[in-house]
C-alpha atoms as one frame of an Amber mdcrd trajectory, in Angstrom:
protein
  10.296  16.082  -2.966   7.396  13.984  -4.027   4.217  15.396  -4.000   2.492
  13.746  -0.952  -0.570  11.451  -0.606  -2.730  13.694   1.766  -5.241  12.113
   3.590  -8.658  13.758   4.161  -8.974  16.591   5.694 -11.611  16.269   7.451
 -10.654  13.005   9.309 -10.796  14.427  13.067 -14.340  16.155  12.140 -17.507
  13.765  13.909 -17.702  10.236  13.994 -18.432   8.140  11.088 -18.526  11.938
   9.645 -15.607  10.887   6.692 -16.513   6.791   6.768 -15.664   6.068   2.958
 -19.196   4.535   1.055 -16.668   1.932  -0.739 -15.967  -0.343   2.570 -17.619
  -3.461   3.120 -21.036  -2.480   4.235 -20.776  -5.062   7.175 -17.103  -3.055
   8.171 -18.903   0.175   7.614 -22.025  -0.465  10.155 -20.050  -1.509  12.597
 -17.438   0.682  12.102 -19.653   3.629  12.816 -21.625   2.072  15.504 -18.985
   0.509  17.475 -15.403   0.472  16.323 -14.187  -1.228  19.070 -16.608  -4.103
  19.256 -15.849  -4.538  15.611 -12.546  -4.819  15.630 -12.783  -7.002  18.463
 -14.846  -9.360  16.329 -12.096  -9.247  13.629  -9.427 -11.366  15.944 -10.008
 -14.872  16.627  -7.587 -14.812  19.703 -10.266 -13.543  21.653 -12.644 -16.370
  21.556  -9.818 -18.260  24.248  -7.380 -15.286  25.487  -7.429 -12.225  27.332
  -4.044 -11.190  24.920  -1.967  -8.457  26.485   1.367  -9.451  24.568   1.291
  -6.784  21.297   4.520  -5.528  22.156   6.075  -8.948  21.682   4.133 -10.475
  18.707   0.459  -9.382  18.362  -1.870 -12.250  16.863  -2.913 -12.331  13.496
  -5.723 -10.403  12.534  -9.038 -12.485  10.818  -8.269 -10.144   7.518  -4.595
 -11.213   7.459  -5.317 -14.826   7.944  -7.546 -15.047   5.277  -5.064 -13.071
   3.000  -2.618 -15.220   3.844  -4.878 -18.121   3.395  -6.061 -17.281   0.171
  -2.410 -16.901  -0.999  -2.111 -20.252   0.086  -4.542 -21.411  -1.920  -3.762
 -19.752  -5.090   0.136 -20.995  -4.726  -0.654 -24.070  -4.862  -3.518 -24.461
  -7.587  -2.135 -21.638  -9.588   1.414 -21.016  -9.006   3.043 -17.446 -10.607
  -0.056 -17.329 -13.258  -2.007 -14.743 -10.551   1.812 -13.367  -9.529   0.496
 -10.092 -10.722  -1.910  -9.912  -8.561   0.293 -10.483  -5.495   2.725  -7.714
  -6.991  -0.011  -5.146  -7.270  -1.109  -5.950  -3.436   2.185  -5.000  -1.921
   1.822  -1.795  -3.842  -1.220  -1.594  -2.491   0.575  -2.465   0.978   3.253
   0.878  -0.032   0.482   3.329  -0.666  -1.593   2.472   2.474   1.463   2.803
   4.600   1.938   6.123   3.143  -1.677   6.791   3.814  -0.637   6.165   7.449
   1.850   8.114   7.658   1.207  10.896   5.325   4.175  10.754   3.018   4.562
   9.693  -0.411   4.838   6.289  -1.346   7.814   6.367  -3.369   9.590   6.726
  -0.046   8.233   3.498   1.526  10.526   0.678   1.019   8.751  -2.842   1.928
  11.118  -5.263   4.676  11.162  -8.007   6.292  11.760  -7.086   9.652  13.027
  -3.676  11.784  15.939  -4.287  12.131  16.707  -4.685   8.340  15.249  -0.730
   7.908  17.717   0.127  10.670  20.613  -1.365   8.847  19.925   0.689   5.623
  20.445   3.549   6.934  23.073   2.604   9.628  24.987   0.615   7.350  24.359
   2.602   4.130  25.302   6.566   5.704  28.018   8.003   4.124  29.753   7.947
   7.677  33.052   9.764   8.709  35.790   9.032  11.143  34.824  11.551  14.105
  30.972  11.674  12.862  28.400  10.539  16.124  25.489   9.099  16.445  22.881
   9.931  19.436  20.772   7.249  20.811  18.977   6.417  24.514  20.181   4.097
  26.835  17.970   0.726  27.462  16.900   0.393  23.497  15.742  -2.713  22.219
  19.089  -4.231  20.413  17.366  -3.830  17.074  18.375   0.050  17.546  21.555
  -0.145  19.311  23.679  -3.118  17.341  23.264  -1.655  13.949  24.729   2.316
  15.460  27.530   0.136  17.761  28.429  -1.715  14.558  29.715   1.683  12.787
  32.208   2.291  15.498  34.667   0.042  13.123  34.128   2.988  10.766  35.314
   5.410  13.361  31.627   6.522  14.768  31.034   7.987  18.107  27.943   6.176
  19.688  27.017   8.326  22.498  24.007   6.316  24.735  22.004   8.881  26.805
  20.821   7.540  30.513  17.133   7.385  30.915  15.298   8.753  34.050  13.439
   5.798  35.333  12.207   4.706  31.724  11.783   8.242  30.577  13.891   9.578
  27.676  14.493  13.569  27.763  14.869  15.267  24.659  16.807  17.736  26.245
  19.146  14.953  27.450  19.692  13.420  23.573  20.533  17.377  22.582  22.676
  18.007  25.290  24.499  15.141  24.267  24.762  15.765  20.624  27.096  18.465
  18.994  28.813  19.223  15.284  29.837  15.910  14.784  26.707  14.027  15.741
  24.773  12.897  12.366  21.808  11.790  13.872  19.641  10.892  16.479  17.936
   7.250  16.623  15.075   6.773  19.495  12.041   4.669  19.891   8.706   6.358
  19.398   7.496   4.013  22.298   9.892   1.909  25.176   9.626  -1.663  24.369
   9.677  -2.363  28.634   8.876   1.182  29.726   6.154   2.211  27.581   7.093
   5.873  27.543   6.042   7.279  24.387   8.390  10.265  23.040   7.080  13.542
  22.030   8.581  13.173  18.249   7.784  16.441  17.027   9.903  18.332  19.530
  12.612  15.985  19.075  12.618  16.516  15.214  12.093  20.058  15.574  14.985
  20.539  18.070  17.377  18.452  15.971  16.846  19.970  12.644  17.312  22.994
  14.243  20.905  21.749  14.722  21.237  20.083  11.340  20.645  16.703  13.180
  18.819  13.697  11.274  16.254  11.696  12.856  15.549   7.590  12.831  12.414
   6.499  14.509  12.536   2.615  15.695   8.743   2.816  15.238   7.437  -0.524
  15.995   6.136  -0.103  19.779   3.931   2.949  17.970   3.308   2.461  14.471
  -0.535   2.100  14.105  -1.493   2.930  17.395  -0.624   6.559  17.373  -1.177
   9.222  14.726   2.567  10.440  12.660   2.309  13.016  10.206   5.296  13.031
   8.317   4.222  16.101   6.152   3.813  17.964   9.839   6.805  16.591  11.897
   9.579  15.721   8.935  10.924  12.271  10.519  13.782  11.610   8.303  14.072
   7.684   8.843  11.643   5.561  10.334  11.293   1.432  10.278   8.875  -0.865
  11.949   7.989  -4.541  11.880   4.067  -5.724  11.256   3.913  -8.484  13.548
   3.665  -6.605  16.573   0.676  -3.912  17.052  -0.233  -3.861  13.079  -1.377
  -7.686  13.564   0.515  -8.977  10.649   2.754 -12.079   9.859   6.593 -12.125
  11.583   8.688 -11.271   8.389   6.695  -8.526   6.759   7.352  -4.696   7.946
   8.179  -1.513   6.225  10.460   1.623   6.202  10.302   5.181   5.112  13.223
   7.151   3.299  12.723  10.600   3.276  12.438  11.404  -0.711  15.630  14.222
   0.029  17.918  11.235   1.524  17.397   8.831  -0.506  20.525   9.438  -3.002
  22.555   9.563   0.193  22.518   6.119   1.276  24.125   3.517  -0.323  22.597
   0.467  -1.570  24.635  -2.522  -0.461  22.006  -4.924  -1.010  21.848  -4.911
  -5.294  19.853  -7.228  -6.750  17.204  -7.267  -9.556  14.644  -5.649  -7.762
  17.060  -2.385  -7.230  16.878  -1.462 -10.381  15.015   0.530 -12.973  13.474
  -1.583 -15.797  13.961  -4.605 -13.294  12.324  -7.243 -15.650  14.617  -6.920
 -18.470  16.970  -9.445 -17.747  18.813  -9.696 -21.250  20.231  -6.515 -21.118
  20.437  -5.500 -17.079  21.362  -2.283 -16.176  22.668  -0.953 -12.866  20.465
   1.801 -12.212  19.054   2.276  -9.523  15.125   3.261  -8.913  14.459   6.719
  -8.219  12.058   5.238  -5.199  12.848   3.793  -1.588  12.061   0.359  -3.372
  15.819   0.192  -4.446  16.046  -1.314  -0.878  14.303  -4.052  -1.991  16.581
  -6.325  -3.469  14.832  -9.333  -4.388  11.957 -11.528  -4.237   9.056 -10.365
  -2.001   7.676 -12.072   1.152   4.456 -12.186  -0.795   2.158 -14.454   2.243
   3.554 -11.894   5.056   3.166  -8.438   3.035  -0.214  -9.750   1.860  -1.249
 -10.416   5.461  -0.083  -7.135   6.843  -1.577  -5.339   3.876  -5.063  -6.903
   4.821  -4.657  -6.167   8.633  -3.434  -2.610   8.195  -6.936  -2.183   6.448
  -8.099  -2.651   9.689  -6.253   0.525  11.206  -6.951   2.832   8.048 -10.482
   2.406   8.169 -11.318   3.074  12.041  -8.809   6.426  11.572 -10.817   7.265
   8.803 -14.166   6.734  10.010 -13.407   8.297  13.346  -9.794  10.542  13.271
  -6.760   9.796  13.658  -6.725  10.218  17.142  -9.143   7.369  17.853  -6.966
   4.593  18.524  -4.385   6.180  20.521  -7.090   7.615  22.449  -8.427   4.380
  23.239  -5.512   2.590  24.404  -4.219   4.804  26.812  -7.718   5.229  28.075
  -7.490   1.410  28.824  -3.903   1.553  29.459  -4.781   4.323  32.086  -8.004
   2.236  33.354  -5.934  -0.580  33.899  -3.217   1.191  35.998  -5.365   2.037
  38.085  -6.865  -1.018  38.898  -3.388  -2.162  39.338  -2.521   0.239  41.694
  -5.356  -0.467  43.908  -4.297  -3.813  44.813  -0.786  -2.379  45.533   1.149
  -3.221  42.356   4.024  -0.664  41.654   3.445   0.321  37.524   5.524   2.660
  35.325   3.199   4.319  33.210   4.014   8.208  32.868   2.338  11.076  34.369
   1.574  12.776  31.200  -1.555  11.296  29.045   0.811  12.171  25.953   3.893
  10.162  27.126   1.715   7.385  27.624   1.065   4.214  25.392  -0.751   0.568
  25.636   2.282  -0.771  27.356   1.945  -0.908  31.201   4.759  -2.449  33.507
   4.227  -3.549  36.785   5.396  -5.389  39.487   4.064  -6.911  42.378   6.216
  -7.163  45.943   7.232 -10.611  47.009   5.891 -12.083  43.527   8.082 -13.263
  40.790   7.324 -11.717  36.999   8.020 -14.955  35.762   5.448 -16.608  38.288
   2.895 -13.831  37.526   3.082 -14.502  33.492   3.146 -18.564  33.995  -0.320
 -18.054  36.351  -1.448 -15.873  33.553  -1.146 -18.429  31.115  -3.042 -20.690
  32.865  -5.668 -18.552  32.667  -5.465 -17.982  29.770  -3.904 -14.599  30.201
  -1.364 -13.970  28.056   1.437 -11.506  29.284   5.421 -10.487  29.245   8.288
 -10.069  31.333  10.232  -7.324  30.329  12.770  -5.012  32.503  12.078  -5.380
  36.018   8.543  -6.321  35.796   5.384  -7.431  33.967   4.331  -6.600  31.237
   0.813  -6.086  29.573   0.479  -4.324  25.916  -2.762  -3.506  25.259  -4.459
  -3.106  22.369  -7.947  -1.165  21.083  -9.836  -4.147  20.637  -9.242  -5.144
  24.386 -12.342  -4.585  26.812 -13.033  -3.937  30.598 -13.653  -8.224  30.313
 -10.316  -8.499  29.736  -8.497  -5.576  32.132 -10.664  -8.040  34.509  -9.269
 -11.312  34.148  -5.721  -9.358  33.698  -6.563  -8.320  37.346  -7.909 -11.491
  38.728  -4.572 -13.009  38.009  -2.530 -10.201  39.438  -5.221 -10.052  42.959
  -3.760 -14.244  43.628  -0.800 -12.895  44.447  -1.806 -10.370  46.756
């Protein structure tokens, strides 16, 4: 395997302790001072909303507008005379990702959306009649269609109840056996919010020669994933949602030992080694996850998540990894508890670690749909999802805003 693109490791020592000297010196201030206020100043949505809606689609970051601004600009003055430059920004975009997740960036492959690094794998696994798949019950569709879709192939797809939101690991064992091939969970509950302890789940599997594919969108950014620690074999996740990026712009992560296992049934010009010597092509494949990528880049979208994921990368590195998780559940936690005290029922877990920034709640007698419309109009932006309400809630989010969030819910009380 591919030698891997450590991070420091010092980056859970003090605060501002390991803040790199080459950030902007305005980012690096305020960094240190106040992350949090900072990165609050870094999203326009604030100046009108009190946004609780990440785990739908997050707004766009002030760094990935103005990426995606400038690539505006320069498309349309300069056409493919700066194309280089976009090119060497989404390889940019591959190494920070690995940088995130502590893996090498050959095995980052750049896609458009989740669902598209679910279907490599699910489409492109050298399945067997009588081979099974694991996966929980109540999954967003983007990791349940692609796994129902091989049962044409002859795959088992055994779905694993949940316990009131909660997914057991011992459940998704329990249900696996020689056949099963792999296991494919959320990190995070898209209504639920109940975060999965993935290093026991990868742990447990490989102990049973089981492969694991993480549906990482709900988690990716807010919560540290060492892939070099806990050896996640697939994972995928879209930008649009907690990163802050575009809709359209995401990425995925083949483990470097896989990769020759899956079959690429998306060729194009892009799979392939020596890609830009079109007189004489040659069908043969890159040794890197990039032989996913088949064609033409989304070069606005990956330039606009590139820009906001600096955004993540430099508040882990200025104050550990933990830092952001840490944050949102604190607020996540705060905020049940306001919740509670005006009688709302909520779902978030009992254990801090199962915990994320999603909170669903309901309130007796009152509609979810009636909740989110009086929300809107003031200007309170929120979900319905499962049973309930939803709010996501993100690290640049204040007490301001848990406040308005509750002044809304306290009308219908």
């Amino acid at each position: 395997m591919a030698t891997k693109n450590t991070r420091s490791q010092g980056r859970n020592s003090g605060v501002g302790s390991d803040c790199d000297s080459s950030l902007p010196s305005a980012w690096l201030d305020a960094i240190q001072t106040d992350p949090w206020a900072w990165w609050r100043s870094q999203m326009p949505i604030t100046e009108k909303f009190a946004y609780f809606d990440h785990a739908a689609v997050g707004p766009l970051s002030q760094g990935a507008f103005d990426a995606m601004s400038n690539f505006l600009d320069q498309a349309s003055r300069l056409g493919d005379t700066v194309w280089p430059t976009w090119a060497a920004k989404n390889e940019k975009l591959r190494r920070d990702a690995a940088q995130l997740l502590n893996c090498a960036a050959r095995e980052i492959c750049l896609v458009p959306n989740t669902s598209t690094g679910i279907n490599i794998v699910a489409e492109g696994w050298p399945w067997q009649a009588g081979d099974s798949v694991v996966i929980p019950d109540g999954e967003f569709p983007s990791n349940l269609f692609p796994w129902m879709n091989q049962q044409s192939r002859g795959v088992d797809v055994r779905i694993v109840p949940r316990h009131e939101g909660e997914v057991r690991i011992g459940d998704l064992i329990e249900a696996a056996d020689q056949s099963t091939r792999m296991i494919a969970v959320s990190w995070v509950g898209y209504a639920s919010g109940f975060r999965l302890d993935i290093a026991d789940l990868v742990a447990q599997a490989h102990q049973r020669g089981i492969l694991v594919f993480l549906d990482a969108i709900q988690g990716l950014g807010m919560f540290p994933l060492d892939l070099e620690r806990v050896p996640v074999d697939f994972l995928a996740a879209d930008g649009h949602k907690w990163l802050l990026g575009p809709e359209g712009a995401g990425i995925a992560m083949i483990r470097g030992e896989h990769l020759s296992k899956i079959r690429v049934g998306n060729v194009g010009w892009g799979s392939v080694k020596n890609s830009y010597n079109y007189n004489e092509p040659k069908l043969e494949l890159r040794d890197e996850a990039a032989r996913f990528e088949a064609g033409s880049a989304n070069m606005v979208g990956l330039g606009g998540l590139s820009a906001s994921l600096e955004m993540f990368l430099a508040v882990r590195q200025c104050h550990g990894d933990q830092a952001i998780g840490d944050r949102v559940v604190s607020l996540a936690t705060r905020l049940d508890g306001l919740l509670r005290d005006l009688g709302a029922q909520t779902s978030l877990a009992a254990a801090p670690e199962n915990r994320s920034g999603i909170v669903n709640f309901s309130i007796a007698g009152a509609e979810p749909a009636a909740i989110r419309s009086r929300g809107l109009e003031q200007d309170v932006v929120l979900s319905c999802r499962g049973s309930g309400v939803r709010a996501s809630i993100h690290a640049y989010n204040n007490e301001e805003d848990l406040q308005r969030l509750v002044a809304v819910v306290r009308s219908f009380c």
